[in-house]
C-alpha positions in Angstrom: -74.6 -82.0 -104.7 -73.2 -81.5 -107.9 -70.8 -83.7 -110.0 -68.8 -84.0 -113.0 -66.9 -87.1 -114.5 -64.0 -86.1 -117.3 -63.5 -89.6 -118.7 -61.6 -90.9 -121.2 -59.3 -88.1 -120.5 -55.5 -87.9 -121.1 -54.4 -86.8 -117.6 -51.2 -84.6 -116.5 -50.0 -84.9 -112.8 -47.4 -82.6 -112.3 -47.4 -83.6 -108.6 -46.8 -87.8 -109.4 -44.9 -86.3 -113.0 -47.1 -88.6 -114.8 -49.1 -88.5 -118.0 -51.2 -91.5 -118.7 -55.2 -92.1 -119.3 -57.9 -92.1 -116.9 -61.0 -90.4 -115.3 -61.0 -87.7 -112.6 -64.4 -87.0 -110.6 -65.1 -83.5 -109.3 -67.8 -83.1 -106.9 -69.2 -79.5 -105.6 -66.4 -77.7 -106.8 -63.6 -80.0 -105.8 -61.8 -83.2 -106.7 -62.9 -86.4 -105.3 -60.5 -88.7 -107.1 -58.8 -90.2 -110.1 -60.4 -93.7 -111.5 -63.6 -93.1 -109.6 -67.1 -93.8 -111.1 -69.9 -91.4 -112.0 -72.5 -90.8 -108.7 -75.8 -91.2 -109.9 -77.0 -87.6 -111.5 -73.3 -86.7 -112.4 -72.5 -84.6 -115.6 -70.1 -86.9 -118.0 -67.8 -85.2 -120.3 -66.0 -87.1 -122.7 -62.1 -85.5 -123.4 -61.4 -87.9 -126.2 -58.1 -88.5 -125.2 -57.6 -84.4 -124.8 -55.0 -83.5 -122.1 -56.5 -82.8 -118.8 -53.9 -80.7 -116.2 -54.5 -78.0 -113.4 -55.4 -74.5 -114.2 -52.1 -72.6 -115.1 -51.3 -70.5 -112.2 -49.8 -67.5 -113.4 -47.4 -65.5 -111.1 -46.5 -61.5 -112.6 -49.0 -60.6 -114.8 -50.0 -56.8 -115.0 -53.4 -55.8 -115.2 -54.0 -52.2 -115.7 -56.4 -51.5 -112.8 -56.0 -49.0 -111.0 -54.1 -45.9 -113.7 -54.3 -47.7 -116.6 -57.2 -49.6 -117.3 -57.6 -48.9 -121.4 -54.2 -51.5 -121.5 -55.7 -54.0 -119.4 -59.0 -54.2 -116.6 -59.7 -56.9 -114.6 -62.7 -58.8 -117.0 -60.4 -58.4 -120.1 -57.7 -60.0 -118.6 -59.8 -62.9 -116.7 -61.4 -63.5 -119.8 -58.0 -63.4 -121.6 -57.0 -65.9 -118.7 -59.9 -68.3 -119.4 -59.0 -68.7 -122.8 -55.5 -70.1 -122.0 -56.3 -72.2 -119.5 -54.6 -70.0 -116.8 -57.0 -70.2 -113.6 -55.5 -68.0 -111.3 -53.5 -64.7 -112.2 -51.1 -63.2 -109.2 -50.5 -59.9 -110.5 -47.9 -57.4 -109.5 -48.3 -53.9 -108.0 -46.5 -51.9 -110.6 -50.2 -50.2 -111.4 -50.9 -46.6 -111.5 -50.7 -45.6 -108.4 -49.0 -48.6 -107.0 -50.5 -51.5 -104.7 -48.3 -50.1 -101.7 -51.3 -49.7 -98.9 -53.8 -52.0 -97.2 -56.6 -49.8 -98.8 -55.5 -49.8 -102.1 -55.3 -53.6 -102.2 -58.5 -53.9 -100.7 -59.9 -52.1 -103.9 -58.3 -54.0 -106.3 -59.3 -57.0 -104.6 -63.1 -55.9 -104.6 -62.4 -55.2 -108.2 -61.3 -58.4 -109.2 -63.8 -60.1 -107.6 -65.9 -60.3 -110.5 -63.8 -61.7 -113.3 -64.4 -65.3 -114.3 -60.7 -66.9 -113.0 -58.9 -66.3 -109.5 -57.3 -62.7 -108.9 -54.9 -62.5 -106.2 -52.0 -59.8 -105.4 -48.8 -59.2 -104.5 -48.3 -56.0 -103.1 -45.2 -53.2 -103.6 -42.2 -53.8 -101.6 -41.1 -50.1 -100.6 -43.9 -47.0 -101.1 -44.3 -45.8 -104.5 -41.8 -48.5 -105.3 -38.9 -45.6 -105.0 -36.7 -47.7 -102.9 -37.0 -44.9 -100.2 -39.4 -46.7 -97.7 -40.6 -49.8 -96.7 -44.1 -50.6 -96.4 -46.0 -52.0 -94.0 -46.0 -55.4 -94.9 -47.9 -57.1 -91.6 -50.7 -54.9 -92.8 -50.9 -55.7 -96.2 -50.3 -59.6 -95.5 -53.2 -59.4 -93.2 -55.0 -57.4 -96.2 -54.2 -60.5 -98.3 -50.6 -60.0 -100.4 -49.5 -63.3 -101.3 -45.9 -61.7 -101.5 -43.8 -58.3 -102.0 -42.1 -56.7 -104.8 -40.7 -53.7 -106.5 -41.3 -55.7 -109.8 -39.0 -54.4 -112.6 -37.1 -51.9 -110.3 -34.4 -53.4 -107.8 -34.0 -52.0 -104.6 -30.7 -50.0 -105.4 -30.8 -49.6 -101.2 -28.9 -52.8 -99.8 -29.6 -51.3 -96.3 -32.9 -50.9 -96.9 -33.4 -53.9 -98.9 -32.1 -56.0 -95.6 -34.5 -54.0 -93.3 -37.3 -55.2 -95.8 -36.0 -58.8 -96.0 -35.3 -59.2 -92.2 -38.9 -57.8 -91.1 -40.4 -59.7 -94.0 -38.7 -63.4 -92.3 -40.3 -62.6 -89.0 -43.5 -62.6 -90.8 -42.7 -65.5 -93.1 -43.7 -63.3 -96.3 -42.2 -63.9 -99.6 -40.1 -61.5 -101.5 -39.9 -61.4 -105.1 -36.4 -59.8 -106.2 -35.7 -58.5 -110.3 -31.9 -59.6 -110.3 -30.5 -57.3 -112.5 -27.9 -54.5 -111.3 -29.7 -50.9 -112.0 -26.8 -48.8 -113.1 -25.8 -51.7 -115.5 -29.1 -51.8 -116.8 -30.4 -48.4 -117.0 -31.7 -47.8 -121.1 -30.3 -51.1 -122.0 -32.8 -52.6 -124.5 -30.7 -55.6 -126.1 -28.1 -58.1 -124.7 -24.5 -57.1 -125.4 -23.2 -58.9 -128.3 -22.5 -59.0 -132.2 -26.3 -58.4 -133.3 -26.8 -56.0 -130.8 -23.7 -54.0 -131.8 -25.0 -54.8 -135.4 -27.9 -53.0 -134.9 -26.8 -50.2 -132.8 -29.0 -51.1 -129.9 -28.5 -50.0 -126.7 -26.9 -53.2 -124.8 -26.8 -54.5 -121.4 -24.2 -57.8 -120.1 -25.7 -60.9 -118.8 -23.2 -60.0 -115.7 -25.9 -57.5 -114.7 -27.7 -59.9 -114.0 -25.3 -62.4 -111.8 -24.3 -59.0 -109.9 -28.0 -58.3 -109.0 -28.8 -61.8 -108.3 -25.2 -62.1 -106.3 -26.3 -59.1 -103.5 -29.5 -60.2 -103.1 -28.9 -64.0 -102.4 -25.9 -62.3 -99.5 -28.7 -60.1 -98.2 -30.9 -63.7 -98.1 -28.1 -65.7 -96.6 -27.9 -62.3 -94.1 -31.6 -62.6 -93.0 -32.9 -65.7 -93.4 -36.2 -64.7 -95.6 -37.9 -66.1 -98.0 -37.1 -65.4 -101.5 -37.6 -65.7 -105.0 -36.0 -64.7 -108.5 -39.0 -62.9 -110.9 -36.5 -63.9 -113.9 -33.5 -66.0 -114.5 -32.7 -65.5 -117.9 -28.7 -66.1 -118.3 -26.5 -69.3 -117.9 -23.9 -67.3 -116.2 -26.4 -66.8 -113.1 -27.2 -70.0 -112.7 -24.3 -71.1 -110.6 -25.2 -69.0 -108.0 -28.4 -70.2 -107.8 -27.1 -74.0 -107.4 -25.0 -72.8 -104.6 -27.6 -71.0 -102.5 -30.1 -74.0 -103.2 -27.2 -76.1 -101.7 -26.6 -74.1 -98.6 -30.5 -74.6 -97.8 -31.3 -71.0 -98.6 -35.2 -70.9 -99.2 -34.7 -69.5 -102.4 -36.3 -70.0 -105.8 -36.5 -68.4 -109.6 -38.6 -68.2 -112.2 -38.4 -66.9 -116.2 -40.7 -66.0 -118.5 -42.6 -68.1 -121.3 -40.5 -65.8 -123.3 -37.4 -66.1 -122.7 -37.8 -69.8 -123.0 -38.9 -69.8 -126.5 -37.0 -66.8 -128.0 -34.1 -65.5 -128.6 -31.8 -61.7 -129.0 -32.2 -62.6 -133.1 -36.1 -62.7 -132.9 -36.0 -58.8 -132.9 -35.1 -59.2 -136.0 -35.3 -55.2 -137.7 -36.4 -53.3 -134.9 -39.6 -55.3 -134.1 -40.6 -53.7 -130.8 -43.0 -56.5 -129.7 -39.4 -58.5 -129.0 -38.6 -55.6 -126.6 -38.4 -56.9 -122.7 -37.1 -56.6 -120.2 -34.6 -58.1 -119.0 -34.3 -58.1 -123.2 -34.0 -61.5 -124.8 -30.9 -63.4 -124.3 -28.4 -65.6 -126.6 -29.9 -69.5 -127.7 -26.9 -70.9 -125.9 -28.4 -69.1 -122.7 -32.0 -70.2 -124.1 -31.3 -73.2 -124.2 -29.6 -73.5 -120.5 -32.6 -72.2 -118.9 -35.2 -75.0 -120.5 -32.6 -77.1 -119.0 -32.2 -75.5 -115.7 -36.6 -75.9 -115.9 -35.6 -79.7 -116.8 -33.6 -80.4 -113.6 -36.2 -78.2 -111.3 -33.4 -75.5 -110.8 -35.9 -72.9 -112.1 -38.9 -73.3 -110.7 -41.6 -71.2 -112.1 -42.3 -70.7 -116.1 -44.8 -67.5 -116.2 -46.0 -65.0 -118.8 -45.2 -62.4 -117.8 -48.4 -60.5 -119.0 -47.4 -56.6 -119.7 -50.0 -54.9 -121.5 -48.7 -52.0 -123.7 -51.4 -49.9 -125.8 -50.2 -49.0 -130.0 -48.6 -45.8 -129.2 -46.4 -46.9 -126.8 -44.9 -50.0 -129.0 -44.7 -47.7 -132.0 -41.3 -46.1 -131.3 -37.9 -46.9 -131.6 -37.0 -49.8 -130.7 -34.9 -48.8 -127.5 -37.7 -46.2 -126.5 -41.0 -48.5 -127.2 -42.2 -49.9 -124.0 -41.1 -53.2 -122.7 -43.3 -56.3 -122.5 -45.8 -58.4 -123.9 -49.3 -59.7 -123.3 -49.2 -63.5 -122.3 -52.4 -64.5 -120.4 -54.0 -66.2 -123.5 -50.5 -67.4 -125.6 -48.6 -68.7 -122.4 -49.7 -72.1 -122.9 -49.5 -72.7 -127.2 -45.6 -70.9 -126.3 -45.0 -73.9 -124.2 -46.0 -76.5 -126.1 -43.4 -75.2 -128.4 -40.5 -76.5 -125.7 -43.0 -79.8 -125.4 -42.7 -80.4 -129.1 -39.2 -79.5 -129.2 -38.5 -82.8 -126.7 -37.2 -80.1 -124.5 -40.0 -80.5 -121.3 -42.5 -82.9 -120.8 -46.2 -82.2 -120.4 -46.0 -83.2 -116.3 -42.3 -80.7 -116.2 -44.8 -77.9 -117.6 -47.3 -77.7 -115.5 -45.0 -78.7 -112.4 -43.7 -75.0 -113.4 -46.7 -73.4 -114.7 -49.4 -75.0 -111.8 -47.8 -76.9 -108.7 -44.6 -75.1 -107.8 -46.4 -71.3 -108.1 -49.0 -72.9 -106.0 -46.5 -74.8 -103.3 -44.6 -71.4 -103.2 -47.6 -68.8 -102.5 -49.3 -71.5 -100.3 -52.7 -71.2 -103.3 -54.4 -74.7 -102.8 -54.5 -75.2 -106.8 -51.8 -76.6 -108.9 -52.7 -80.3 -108.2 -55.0 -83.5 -109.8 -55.1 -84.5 -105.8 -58.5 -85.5 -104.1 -59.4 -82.3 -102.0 -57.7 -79.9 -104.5 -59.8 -77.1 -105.8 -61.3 -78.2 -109.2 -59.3 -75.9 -111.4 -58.5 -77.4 -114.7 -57.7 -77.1 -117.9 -58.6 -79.2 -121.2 -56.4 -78.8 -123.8 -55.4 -80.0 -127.1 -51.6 -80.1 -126.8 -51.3 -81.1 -130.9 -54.0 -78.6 -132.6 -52.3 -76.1 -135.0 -53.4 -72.5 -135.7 -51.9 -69.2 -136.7 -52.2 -66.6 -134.2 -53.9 -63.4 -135.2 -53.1 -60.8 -132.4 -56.3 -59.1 -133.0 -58.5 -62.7 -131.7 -56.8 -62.5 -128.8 -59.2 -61.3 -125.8 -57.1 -58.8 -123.9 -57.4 -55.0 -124.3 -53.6 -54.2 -125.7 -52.6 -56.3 -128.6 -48.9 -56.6 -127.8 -47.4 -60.4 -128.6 -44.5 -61.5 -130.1 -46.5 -64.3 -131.3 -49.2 -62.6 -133.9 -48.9 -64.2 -137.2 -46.5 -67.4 -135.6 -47.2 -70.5 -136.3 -48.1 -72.4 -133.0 -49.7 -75.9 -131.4 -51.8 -76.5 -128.3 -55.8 -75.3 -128.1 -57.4 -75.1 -124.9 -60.3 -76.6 -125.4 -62.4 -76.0 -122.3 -61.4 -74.0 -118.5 -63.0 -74.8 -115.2 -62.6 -72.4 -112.1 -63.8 -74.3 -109.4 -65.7 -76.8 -111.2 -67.8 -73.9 -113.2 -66.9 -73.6 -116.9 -65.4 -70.3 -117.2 -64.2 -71.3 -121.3 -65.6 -73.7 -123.7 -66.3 -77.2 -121.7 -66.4 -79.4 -124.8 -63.0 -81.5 -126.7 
């Protein structure tokens, strides 16, 4: 049997919300315990006081296979993953064509089989994600979809969105909702306001989004199913959430990495690596949801990883391509909000590792004895400039390149097998 002892490690427990010193023993592939001593034989690796914390689980990245694999395939972006400490990717089914059928999320499946981090799916919520159809979601949860979703395009249907949510609760499948109202939203590429109106870019209200998020929690509180928010990104929608949370709806939300750490005035003159969707938000709203993260009211922090090639960011801003790769700058980006005083080290990883694992029923996310040995080593303090061009994926697109940042993973373990570096 083989075994590893990280001593002298600096550990984070999102599940016990602790971060203090001490050793963690992994044996075969999984972890035996915390403050155990080596086996005779065992592999010791010193952290030298280096953060030690489950792999990130990463819920909504895009990865360009099938349609699009020159943005993004399957080894770029688990190698991407690797390097930033994410350990397992659940990527959405907005590829080319969609992941809408039992067979073609078997393929991707087979396809992903190979890259060095965990791969698993969720699968489209209605066929061709045109809102016209459901699919058939016993099959595909039997084929393995962790949950269902249309990704960036609601379900303008509210009759057919029920029929989805009301066959998906007698199955117990999750549905992941983008709450934001479609005709609201349509070509928007800025948040209403003074800069947006400043720089003549088309603008959307945050109300879009409390009017999408409004039907769907009704169509929830109508069915009973499971449900959860890809992105809550304004203050104004947050009340809503607290109320369906406090009438025992099994609801939760998640927002991007970010939305967390930027703002609308980050576009700055047209820069179309600030262009998302939904777009960025005000810092008063900013600052609201690392709070709402604070008190557990969002659940899930995530990158979001969108892969865009050059030609498609090189346009006007309002017609460039939304998104932004994340995979391998989603954990520096948070150690922004950890320097900031804003989250602690245990609050991150509760909302990058435990809660996307308690939520998808994934067995990683935890320091536990018996929990997969997916970790991450990381230097939450080491500085570096970020040259987009370093960075492993296929497409190039982050907000980040040339920002200042802090936090260098320093080593990634899939299972107990180095997948990224292995040494503090």
């Amino acid at each position: 049997m083989s075994a590893t002892l990280f001593t002298n490690a600096r550990l984070i427990d999102p599940e016990a919300q602790t971060d203090a010193p001490g050793s963690l023993l992994v044996r075969d592939g999984v972890i035996e315990g915390i403050g155990l001593d080596a086996p005779e034989g065992a592999a010791v690796i010193d952290c030298n006081g280096r953060a030690l914390a489950p792999g990130i689980i990463d819920w909504g990245a895009k990865i360009g296979e099938p349609g699009e694999r020159h943005k993004e395939s399957f080894r770029s972006a688990g190698l991407a993953a690797a390097a930033g400490g994410v350990t397992t990717i659940v990527a959405r089914p907005d590829t080319l064509p969609p992941i809408d059928t039992p067979e073609s999320l078997e393929f991707v499946t087979r396809r992903a089989a190979d890259a060095p981090v965990n791969i698993r799916h969720m699968a489209a919520l209605t066929k061709a994600r045109e809102g016209r159809e459901m699919v058939e979601i016993g099959f595909l949860t039997d084929a393995g979809a962790v949950a269902f979703t249309d990704g960036v395009r609601q379900v303008a249907d509210t009759r057919l969105l029920s029929r989805c949510m009301t066959y998906a609760r007698g199955l117990g499948a999750l549905i992941v909702g983008h709450p934001q109202d479609a005709g609201l939203s349509r070509g928007a590429a800025a948040t209403s306001g003074k800069f947006a109106s400043i720089y003549g870019i088309p603008a959307v209200s945050p109300v879009a989004e409390v009017i999408g998020l409004d039907r769907d929690l009704a169509l929830v509180a109508m069915t009973g199913c499971r449900w959860h928010a890809d992105q809550i990104t304004t203050a104004r929608a947050l009340p809503s959430l607290r109320r369906a949370r406090e009438a025992g709806l099994d609801v939760t939300a998640g927002i991007s990495i970010h939305h967390l750490t930027l703002n609308e005035y980050d576009v700055g003159d047209y820069r179309t690596f600030f262009r998302f969707t939904p777009p960025l938000r005000s810092e008063d709203d900013r600052l609201a949801m690392v709070q709402a993260v604070a008190d557990g009211l969002i659940d899930v922090i995530a990158s979001f990883h969108t892969p865009q090639d050059e030609e498609s960011k090189r346009l006007p801003f309002e017609a460039a391509a939304p998104g932004a790769v994340g995979l391998q700058t989603l954990l520096p980006a948070a150690m922004r909000l950890y320097h900031q005083g804003g989250l602690s080290l245990p609050q991150l990883w509760r909302a990058m590792s435990l809660n996307p694992a308690k939520r998808l029923g994934l067995p990683g996310g935890r320091l536990s004895a018996g929990a997969p040995a997916d970790l991450v080593l990381f230097d939450p303090d080491a500085p570096f400039v970020l040259d987009r061009f370093t960075l492993l994926s296929k497409s190039k697109n982050t907000p980040f390149d040339g920002a200042r940042m802090e936090g260098r993973v320093l080593g990634t373990w899939v299972a107990g097998r180095c997948v990224f570096g292995g040494q503090p």
